[in-house]
C-alpha positions in Angstrom: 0.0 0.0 0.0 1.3 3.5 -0.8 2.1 5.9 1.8 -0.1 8.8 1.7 2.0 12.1 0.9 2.4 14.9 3.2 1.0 18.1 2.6 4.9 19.2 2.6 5.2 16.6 0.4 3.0 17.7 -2.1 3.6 21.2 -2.6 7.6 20.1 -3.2 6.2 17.4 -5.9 4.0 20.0 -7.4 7.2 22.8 -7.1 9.5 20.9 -8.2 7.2 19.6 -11.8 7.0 23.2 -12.0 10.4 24.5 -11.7 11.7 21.8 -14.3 8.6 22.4 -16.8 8.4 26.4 -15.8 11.6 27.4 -14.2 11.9 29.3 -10.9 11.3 33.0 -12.3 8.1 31.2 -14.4 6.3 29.8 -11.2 4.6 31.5 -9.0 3.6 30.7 -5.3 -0.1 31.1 -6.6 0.3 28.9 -9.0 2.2 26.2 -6.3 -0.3 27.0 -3.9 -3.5 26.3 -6.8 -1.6 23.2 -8.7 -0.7 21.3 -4.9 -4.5 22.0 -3.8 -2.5 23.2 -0.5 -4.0 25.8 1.9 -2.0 28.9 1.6 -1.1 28.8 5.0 0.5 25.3 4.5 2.5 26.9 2.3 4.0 29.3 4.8 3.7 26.8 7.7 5.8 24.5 5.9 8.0 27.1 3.9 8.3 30.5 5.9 11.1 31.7 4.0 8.4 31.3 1.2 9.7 30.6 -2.7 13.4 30.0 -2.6 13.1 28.0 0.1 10.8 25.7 -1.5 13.2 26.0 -4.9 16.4 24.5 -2.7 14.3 21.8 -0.7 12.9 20.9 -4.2 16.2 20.4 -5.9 17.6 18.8 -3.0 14.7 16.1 -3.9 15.7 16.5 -7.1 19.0 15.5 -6.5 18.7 12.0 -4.5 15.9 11.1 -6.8 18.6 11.2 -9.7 21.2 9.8 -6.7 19.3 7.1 -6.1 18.7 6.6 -9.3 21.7 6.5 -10.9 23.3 4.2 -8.3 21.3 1.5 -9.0 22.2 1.7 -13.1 25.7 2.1 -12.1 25.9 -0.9 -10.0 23.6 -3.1 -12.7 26.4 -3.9 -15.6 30.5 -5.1 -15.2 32.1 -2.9 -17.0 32.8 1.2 -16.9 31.6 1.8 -20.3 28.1 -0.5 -20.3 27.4 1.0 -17.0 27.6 4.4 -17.7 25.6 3.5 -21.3 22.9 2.0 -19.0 22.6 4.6 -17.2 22.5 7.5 -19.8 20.1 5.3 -22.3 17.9 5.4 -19.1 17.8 9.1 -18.4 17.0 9.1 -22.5 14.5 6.8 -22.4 12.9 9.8 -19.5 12.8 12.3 -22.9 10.8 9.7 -24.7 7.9 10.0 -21.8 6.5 13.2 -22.9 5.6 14.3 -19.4 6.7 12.7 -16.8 10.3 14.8 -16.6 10.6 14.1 -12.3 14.1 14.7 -11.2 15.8 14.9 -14.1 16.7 18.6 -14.5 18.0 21.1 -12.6 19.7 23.0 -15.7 17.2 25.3 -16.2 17.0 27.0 -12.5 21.0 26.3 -11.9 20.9 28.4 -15.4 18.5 31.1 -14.5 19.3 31.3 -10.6 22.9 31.1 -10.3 24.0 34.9 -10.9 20.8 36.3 -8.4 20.1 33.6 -6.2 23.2 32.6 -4.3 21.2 29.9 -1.8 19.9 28.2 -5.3 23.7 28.4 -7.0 24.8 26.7 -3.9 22.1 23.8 -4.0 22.6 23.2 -7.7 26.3 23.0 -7.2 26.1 20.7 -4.9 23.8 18.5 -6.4 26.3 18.5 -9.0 29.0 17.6 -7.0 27.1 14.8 -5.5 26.7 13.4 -8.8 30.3 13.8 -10.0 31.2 12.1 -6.4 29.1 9.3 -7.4 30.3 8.6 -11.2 33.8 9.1 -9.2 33.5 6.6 -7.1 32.0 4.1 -9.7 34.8 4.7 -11.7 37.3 3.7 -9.1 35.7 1.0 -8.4 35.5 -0.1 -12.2 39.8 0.3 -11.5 39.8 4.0 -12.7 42.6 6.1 -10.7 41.3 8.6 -8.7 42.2 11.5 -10.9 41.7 10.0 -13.6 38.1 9.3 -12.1 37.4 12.7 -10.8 38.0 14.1 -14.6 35.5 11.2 -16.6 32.9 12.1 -14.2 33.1 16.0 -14.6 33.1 15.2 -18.5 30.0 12.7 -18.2 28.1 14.8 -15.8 28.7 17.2 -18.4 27.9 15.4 -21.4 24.9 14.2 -19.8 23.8 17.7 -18.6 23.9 19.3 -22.4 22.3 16.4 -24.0 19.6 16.9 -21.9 19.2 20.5 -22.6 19.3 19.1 -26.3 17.3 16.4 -25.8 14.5 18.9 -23.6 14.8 21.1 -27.3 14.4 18.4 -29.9 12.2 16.8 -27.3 13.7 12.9 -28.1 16.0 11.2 -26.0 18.5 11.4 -29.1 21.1 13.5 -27.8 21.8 11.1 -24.9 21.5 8.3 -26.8 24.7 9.7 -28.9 26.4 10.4 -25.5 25.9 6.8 -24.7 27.2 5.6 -27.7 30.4 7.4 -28.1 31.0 6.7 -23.8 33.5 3.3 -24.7 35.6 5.5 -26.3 35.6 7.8 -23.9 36.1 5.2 -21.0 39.1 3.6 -22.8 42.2 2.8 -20.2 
């Protein structure tokens, strides 16, 4: 049986489809507030601080649903390179699924927040970095030196983060699904 979300829960949920469909300076609190079906005063019970506030909680979300996520892909195949495809022909196979987007991009508020919004920069960058930390440590446990590892998963986080900005455009998983194929080459020791 399914746990019956939080009023918390669902304004993040609703904020956080909005931010990735909308952006952050495209949604509203109204519009959170009207979408979640949450009293206004939840709202501000739950998020005093009011819209930024709800923006870092919701890509903190964001980021251990793609943590979580991309652990289990990573841990699913034997080798660097067919993990990595695995998990990249995955998050393409998200672009195919016309709407359903959840926890897949932070891009677009990282993009719009990060010279205004220092709390947002901040959460995005470490979301990143999270990320990076994890292809790291897959890497070195595929027999990757640590440098070595540190640099492949800068360059696949940032592979996979402008494919998806192409992939969000020519709305097709595509642009991943190149990533994925040119990764062996790439992942070559």
């Amino acid at each position: 049986m399914k746990k019956k979300e939080s009023t918390k829960e669902i304004i993040l949920r609703t904020a956080s489809e909005l931010f990735q469909r909308q952006g952050y300076h495209g949604t509203g609190l109204n519009q959170i507030i009207e979408e979640s079906g949450a009293p206004k005063g939840s709202l501000y019970y739950h998020f005093p601080n009011g819209k930024e506030e709800i923006a870092v909680e919701a890509i903190r979300l964001m980021k251990e649903h793609v943590l979580e996520g991309a652990a289990r892909d990573l841990e699913a195949k034997d080798t660097a390179a067919e993990a990595f495809q695995y998990h990249i022909c995955k998050i393409a196979s998200e672009f195919e699924k016309k709407h359903q987007m959840e926890g897949v991009q932070i891009g677009l508020i990282a993009s719009e927040t990060a010279a205004t919004h220092e709390a947002l920069r901040n959460s995005c960058q470490h979301a990143y970095a999270d990320w990076q930390s994890l292809y790291t440590d897959r890497l070195i446990a595929f027999g990757y030196e640590k440098e070595m590892a540190k640099e492949l998963a800068v360059t696949i986080n940032a592979l996979v983060e402008g494919a998806a900005i192409l992939a969000l455009t020519s709305t097709s998983g595509s642009p991943l699904y190149c990533v994925a194929k040119q990764l062996p080459s790439l992942l070559k020791k």
